[in-house]
C-alpha positions as CSV (number, residue, x, y, z in Angstrom):
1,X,2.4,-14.3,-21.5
2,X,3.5,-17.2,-19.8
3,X,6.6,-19.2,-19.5
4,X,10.1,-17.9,-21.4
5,X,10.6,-15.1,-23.2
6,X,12.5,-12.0,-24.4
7,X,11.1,-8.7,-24.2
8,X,12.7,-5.6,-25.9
9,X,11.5,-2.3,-24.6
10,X,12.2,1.0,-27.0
11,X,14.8,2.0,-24.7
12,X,17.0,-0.3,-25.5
13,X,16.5,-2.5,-22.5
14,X,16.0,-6.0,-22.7
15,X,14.6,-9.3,-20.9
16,X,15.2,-13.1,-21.4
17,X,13.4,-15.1,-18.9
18,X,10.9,-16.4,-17.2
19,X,7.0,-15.0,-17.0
20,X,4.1,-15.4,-15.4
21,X,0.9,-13.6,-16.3
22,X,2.8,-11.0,-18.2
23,X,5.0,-10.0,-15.7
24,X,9.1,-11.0,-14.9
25,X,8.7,-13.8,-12.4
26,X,11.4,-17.0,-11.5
27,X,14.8,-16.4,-13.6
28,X,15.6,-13.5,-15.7
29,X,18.2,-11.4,-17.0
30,X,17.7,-7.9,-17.3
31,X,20.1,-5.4,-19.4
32,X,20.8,-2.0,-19.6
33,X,21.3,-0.4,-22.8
34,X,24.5,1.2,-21.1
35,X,25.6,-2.2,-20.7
36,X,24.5,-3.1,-16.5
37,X,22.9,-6.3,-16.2
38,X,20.6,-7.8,-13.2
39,X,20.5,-11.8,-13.3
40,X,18.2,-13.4,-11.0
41,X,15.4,-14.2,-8.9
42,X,11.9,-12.3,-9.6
43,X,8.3,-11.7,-8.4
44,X,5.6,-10.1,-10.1
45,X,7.7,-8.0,-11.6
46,X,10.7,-7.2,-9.4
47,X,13.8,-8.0,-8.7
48,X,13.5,-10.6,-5.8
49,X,15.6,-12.8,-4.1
50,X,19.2,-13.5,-4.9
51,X,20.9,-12.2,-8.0
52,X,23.9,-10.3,-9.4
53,X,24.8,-6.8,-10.9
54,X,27.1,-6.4,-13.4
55,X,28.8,-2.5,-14.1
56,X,31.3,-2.8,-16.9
57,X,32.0,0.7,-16.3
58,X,33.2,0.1,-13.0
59,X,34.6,-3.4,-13.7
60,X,32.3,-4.8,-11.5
61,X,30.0,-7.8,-10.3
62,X,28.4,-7.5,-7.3
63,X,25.9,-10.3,-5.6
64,X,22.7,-9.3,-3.4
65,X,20.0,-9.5,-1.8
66,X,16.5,-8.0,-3.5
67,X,13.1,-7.6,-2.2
68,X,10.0,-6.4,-4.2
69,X,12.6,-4.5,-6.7
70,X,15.1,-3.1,-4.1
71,X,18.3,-4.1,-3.2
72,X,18.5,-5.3,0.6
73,X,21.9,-6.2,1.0
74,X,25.3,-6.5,-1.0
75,X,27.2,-10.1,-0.2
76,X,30.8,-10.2,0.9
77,X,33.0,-12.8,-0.7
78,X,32.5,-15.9,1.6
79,X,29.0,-15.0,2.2
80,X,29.2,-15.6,-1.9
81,X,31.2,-18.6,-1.3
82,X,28.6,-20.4,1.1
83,X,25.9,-19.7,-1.0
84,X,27.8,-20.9,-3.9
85,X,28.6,-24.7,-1.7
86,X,24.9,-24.7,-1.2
């Protein structure tokens, strides 16, 4: 598949966004069935580039860093701010 689309595994789990030869790649929202969600930047797959994570357990959205699936770095508030003004 290529170009947008929503994918619904048995889990539970689901994915709206964009694809390249079958796999997550540019935009894409990922959610949990617990309710945790990933929106973001991907590459062949994986979570890539700048996105956030959403726990409403915890009450909490977090923004990062990701690189081939794992998370590099969390961003503090005015690192979030300047790369909101960009």
């Amino acid at each position: 598949m290529h170009g947008y689309g929503i994918i619904t595994y048995p889990n539970g789990v689901t994915y709206e966004g964009q694809l390249k030869a079958d796999k997550k790649a540019g935009f894409g929202i990922y959610k949990w069935a617990d309710g945790r969600k990933y929106e973001g930047c991907w590459a062949k797959g994986k979570q890539h580039g700048i996105g956030s994570f959403e726990d409403p357990a915890k009450q909490t959205i977090r923004f990062g860093l990701w690189e081939n699936g794992k998370r590099i770095k969390w961003f503090n508030e005015s690192e979030v701010n300047l790369i909101n003004r960009q």
